[in-house]
MDAnalysis code that builds the backbone (N, CA, C; Angstrom):
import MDAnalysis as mda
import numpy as np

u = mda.Universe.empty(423, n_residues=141, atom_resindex=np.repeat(np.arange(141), 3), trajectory=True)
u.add_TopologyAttr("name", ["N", "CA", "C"] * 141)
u.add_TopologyAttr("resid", np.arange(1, 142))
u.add_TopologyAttr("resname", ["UNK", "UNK", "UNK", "UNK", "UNK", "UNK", "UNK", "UNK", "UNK", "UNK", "UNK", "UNK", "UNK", "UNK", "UNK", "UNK", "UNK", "UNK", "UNK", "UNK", "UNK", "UNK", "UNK", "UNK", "UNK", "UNK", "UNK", "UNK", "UNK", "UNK", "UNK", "UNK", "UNK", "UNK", "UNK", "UNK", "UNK", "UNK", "UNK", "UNK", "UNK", "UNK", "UNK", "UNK", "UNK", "UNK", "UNK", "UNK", "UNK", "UNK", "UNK", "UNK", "UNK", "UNK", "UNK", "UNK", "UNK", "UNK", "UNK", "UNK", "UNK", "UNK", "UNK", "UNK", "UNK", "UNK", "UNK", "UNK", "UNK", "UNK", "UNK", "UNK", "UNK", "UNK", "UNK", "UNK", "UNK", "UNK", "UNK", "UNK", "UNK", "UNK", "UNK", "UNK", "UNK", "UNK", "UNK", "UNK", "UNK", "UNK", "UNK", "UNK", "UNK", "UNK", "UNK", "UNK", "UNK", "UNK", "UNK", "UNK", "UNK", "UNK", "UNK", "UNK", "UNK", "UNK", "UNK", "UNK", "UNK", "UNK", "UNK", "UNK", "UNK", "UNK", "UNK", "UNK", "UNK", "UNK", "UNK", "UNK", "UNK", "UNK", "UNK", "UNK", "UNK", "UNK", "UNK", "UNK", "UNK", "UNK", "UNK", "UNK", "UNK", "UNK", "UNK", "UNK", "UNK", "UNK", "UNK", "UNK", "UNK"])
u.atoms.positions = np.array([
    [-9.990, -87.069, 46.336],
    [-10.549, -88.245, 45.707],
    [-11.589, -87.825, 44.676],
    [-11.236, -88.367, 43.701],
    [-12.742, -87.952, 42.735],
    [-13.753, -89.138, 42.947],
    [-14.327, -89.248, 43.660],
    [-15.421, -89.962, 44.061],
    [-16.339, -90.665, 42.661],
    [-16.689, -89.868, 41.395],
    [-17.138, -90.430, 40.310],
    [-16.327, -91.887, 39.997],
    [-15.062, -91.302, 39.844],
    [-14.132, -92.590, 39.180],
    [-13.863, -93.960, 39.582],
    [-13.621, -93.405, 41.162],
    [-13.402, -94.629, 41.977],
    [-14.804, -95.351, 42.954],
    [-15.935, -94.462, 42.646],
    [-17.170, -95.336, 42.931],
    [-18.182, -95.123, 42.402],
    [-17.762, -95.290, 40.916],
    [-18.972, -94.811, 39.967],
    [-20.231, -95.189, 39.684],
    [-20.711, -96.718, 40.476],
    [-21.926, -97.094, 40.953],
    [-22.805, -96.547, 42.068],
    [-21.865, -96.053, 42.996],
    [-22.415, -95.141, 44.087],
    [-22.993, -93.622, 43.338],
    [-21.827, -93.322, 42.564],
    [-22.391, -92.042, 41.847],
    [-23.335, -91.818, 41.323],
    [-23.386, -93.048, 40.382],
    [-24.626, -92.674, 39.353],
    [-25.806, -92.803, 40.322],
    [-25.908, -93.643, 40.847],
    [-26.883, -93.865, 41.887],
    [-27.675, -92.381, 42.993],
    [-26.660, -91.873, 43.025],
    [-27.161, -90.860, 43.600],
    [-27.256, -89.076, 42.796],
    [-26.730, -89.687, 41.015],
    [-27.599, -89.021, 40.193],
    [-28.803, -88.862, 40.102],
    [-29.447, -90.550, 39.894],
    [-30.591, -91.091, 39.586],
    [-30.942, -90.674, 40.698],
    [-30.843, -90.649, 42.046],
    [-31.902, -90.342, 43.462],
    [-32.005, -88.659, 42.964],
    [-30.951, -87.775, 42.420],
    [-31.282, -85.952, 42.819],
    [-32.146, -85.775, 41.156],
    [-31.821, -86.901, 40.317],
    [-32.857, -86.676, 38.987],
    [-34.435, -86.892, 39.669],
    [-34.403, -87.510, 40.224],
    [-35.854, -87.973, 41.056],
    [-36.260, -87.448, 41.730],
    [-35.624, -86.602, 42.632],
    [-35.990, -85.737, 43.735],
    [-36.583, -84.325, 43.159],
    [-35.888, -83.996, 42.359],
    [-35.938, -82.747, 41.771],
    [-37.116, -82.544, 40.851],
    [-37.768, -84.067, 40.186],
    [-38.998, -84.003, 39.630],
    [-40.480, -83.241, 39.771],
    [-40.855, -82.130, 39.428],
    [-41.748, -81.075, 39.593],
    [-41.580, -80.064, 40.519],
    [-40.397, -79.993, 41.034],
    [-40.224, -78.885, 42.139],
    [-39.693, -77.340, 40.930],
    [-40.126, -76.438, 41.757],
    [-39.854, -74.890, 41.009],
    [-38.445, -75.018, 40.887],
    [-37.413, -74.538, 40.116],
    [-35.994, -74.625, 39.889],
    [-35.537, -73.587, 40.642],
    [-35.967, -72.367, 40.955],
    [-35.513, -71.428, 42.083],
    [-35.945, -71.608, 43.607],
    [-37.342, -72.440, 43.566],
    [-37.049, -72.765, 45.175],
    [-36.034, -74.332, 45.709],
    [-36.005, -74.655, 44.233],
    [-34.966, -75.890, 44.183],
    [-33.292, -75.417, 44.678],
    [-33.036, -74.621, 43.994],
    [-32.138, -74.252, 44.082],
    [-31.697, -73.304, 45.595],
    [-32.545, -72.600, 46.352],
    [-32.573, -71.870, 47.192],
    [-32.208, -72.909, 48.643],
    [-33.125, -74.279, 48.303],
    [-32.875, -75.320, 49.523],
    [-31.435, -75.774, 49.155],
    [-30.962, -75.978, 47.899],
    [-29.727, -76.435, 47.800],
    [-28.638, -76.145, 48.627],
    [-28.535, -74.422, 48.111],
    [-27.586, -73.725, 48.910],
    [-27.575, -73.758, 49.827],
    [-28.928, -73.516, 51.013],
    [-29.327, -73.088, 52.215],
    [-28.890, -74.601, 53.066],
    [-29.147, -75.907, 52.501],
    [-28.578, -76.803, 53.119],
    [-26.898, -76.331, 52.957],
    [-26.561, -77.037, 51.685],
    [-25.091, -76.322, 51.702],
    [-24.056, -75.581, 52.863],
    [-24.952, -74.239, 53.153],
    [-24.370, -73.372, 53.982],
    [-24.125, -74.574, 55.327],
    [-25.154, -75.107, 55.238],
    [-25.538, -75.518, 56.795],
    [-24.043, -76.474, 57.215],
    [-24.166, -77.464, 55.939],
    [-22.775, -78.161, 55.991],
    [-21.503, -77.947, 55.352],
    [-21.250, -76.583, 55.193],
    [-20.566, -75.702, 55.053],
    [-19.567, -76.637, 53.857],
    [-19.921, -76.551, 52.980],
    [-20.298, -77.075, 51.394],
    [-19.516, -76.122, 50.457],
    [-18.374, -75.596, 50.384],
    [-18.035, -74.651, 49.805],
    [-18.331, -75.204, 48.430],
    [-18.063, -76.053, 47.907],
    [-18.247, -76.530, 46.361],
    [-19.852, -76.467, 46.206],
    [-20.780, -77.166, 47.224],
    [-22.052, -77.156, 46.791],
    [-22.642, -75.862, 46.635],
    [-22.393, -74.528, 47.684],
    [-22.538, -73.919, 47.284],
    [-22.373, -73.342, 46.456],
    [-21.111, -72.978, 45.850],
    [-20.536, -72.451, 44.836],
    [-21.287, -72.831, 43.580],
    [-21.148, -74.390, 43.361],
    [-22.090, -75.027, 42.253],
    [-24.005, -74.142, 42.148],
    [-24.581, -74.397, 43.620],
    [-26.046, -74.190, 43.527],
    [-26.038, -72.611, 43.505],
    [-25.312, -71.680, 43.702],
    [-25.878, -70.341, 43.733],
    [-25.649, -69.919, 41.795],
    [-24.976, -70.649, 41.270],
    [-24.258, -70.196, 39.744],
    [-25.515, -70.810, 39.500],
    [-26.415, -72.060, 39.527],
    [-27.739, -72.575, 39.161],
    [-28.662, -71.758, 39.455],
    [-29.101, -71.123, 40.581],
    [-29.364, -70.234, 40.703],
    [-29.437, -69.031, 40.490],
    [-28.644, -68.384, 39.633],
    [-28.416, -67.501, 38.952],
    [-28.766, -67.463, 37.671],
    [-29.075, -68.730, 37.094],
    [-29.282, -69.102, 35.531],
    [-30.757, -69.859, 35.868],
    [-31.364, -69.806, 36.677],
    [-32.911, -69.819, 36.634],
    [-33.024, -68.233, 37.021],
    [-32.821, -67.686, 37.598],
    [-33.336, -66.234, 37.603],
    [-33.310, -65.347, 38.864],
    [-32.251, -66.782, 39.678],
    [-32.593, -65.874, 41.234],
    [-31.932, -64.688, 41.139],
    [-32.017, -63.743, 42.400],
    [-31.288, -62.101, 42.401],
    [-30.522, -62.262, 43.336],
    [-29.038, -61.768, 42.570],
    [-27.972, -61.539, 44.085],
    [-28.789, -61.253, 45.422],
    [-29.580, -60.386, 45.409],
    [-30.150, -59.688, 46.331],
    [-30.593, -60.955, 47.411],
    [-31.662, -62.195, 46.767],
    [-32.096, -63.105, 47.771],
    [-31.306, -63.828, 48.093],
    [-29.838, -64.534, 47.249],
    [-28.772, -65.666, 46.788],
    [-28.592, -64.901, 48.544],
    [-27.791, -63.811, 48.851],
    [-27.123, -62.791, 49.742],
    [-27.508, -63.209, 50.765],
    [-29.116, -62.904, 50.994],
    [-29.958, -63.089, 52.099],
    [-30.376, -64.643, 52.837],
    [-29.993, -65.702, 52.106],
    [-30.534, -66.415, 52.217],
    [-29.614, -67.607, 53.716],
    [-28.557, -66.728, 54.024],
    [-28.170, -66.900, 55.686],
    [-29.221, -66.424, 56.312],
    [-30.007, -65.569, 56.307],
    [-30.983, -64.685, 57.728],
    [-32.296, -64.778, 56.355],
    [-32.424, -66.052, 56.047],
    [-34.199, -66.049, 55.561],
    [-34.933, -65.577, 56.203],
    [-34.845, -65.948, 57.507],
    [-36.081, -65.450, 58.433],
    [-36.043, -63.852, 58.587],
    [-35.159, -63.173, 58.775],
    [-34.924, -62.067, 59.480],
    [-35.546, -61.371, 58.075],
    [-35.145, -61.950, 56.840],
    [-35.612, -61.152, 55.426],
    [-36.736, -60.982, 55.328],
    [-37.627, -60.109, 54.313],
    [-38.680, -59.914, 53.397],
    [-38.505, -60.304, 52.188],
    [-37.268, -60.956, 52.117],
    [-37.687, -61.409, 50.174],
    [-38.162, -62.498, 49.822],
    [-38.315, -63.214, 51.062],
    [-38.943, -64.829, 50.509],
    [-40.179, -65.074, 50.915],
    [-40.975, -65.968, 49.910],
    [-42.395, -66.291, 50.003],
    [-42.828, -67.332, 51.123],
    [-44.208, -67.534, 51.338],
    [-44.377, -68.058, 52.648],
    [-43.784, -69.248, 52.287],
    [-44.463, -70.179, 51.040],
    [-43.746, -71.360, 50.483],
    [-42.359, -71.316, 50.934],
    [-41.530, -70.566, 50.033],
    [-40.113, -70.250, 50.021],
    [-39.533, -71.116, 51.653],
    [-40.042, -69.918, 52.755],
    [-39.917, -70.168, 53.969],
    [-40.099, -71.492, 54.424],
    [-41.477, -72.022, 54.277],
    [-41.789, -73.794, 54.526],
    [-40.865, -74.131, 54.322],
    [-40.459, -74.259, 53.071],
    [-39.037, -75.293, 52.267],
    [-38.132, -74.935, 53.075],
    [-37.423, -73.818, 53.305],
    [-35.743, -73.298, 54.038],
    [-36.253, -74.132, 55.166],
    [-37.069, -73.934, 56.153],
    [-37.275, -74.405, 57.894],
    [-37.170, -75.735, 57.896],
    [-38.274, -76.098, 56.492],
    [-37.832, -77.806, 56.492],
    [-36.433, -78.646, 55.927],
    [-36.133, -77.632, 55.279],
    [-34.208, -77.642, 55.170],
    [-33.529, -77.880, 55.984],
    [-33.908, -77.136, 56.997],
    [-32.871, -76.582, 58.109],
    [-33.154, -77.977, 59.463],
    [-34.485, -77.892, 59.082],
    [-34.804, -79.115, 60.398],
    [-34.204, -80.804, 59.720],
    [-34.158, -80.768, 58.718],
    [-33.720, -82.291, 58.031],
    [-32.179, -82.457, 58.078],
    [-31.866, -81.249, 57.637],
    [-30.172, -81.049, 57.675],
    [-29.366, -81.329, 59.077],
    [-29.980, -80.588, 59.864],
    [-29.761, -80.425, 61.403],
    [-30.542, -81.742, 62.301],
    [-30.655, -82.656, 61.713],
    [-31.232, -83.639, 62.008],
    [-31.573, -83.772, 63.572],
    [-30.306, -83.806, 64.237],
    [-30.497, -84.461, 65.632],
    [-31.544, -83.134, 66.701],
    [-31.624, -81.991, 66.274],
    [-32.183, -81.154, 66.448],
    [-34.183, -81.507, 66.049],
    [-34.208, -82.500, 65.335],
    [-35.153, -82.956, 64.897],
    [-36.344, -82.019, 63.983],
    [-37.237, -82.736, 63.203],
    [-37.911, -81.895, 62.551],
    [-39.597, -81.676, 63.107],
    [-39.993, -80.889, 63.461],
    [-40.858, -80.442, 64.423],
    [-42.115, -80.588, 63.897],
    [-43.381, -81.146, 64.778],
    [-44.481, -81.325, 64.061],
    [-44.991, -79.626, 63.281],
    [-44.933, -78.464, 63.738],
    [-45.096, -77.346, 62.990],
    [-44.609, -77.030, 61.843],
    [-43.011, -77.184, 61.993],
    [-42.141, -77.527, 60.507],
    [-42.733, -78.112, 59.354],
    [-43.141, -79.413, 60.009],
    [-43.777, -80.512, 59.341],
    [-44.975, -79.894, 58.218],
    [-46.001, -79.775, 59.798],
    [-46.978, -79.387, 59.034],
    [-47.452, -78.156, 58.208],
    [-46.758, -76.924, 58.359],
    [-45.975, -75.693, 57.547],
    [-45.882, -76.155, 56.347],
    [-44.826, -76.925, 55.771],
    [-44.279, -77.793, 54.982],
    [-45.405, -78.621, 54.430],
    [-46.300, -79.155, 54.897],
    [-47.251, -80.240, 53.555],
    [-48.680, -79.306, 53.484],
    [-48.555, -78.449, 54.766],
    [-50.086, -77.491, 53.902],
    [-49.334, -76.406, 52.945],
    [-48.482, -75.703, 52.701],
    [-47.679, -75.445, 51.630],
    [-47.695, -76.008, 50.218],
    [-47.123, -77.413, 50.721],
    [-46.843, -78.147, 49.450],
    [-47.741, -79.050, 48.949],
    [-48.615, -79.835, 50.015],
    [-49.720, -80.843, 49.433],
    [-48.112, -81.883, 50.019],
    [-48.874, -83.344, 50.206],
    [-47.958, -84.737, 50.525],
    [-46.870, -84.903, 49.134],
    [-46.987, -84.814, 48.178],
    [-46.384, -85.144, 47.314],
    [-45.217, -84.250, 47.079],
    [-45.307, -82.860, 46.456],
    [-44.187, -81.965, 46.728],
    [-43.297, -81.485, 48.069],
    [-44.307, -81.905, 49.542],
    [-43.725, -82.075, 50.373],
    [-42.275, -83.410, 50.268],
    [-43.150, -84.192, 50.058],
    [-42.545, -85.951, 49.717],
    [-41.074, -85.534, 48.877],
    [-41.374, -84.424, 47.867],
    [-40.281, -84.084, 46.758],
    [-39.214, -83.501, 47.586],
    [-39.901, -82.218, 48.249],
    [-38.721, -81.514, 49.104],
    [-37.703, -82.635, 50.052],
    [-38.537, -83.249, 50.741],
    [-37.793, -84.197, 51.543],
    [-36.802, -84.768, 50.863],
    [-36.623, -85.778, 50.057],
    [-36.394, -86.138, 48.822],
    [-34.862, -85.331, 48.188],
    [-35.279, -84.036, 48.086],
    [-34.373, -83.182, 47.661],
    [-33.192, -82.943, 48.795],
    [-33.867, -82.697, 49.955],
    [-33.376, -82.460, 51.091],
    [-32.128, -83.303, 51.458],
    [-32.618, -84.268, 51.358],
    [-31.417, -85.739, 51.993],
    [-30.070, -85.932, 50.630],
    [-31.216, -85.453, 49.137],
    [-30.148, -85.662, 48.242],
    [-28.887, -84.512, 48.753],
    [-29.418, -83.338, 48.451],
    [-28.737, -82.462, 48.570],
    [-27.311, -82.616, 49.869],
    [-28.181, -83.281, 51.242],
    [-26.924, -83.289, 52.011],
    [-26.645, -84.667, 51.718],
    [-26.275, -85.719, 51.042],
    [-25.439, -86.864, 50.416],
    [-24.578, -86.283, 49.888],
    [-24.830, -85.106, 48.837],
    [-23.312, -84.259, 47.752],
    [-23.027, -83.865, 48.621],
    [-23.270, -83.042, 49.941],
    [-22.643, -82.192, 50.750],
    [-21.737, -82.884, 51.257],
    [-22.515, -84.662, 51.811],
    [-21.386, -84.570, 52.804],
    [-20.176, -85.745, 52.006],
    [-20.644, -85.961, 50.544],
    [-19.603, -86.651, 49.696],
    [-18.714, -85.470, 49.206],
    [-19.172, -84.403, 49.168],
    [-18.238, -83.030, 48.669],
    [-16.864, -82.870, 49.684],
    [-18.000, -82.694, 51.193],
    [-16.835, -81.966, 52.330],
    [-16.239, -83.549, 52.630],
    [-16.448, -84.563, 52.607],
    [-15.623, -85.939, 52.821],
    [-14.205, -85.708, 52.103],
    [-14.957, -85.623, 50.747],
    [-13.747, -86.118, 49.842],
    [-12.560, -84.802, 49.493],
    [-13.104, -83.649, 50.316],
    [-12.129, -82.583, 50.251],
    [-12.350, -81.710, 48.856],
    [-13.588, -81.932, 48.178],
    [-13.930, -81.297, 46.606],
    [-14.079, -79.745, 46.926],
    [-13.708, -79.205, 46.387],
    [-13.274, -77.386, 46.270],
    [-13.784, -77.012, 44.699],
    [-14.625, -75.780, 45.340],
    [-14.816, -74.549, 43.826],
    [-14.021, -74.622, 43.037],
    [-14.170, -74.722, 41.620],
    [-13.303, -74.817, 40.561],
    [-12.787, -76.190, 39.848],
    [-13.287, -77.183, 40.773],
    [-13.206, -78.444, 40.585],
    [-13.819, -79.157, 39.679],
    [-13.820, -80.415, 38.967],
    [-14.379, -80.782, 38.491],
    [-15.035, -81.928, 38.942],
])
């Protein structure tokens, strides 16, 4: 299904929510939650899409690679980390998101870029799970 064509009010709509979300956040830690949700809902298109974005802000194969075992790595910043955990706890929802997560996450970011990540977070898994719904594959348009 190409989802644009046949619900192109839903679409744009959730242009306008990831144009909004994405407002003042860094474009490589933007991009790093993308994927890292992605993986989670095993997103082959989203990923595919966010690591090539990622690559054209400046990330390094090296972190793109790592960014299954963030934790276990040294290449990411404490920030960096806040954002992935609070990724991982929003994505994984029923697992819930933990007052430490939480608060990790807004002494990091301050309420507002926290507010953004969140924001980003939910956008990001809407494409995921309109991607893996509608059966959309790498190479696609």
């Amino acid at each position: 299904m190409n989802f644009s064509q046949v619900a192109p009010k839903v679409f744009k709509a959730v242009l306008a929510l990831d144009a909004a979300a994405r407002d003042g956040l860094d474009p490589v830690l933007l991009e790093l939650v993308q994927i890292r949700a992605s993986q989670l809902n095993k997103c082959a298109y989203c990923i595919d899409y966010h690591t090539r974005d990622a690559r054209k802000a400046g990330e390094s194969e090296e972190r793109i690679y790592q960014l299954t075992a963030w934790r276990e790595s040294s290449l990411y910043t404490v920030e960096e980390r806040a954002a992935l955990a609070l990724t991982e706890a929003v994505t994984l929802l029923p697992e819930g998101v933990s007052d430490a997560v939480y608060a990790e996450a807004a002494e990091r970011f301050g309420e507002k870029e926290t507010a953004q990540l969140i924001a980003l977070i939910f956008t990001v898994n809407t494409w995921n799970r309109m991607n893996v719904t509608t059966r959309k594959t790498p190479g696609t348009e």
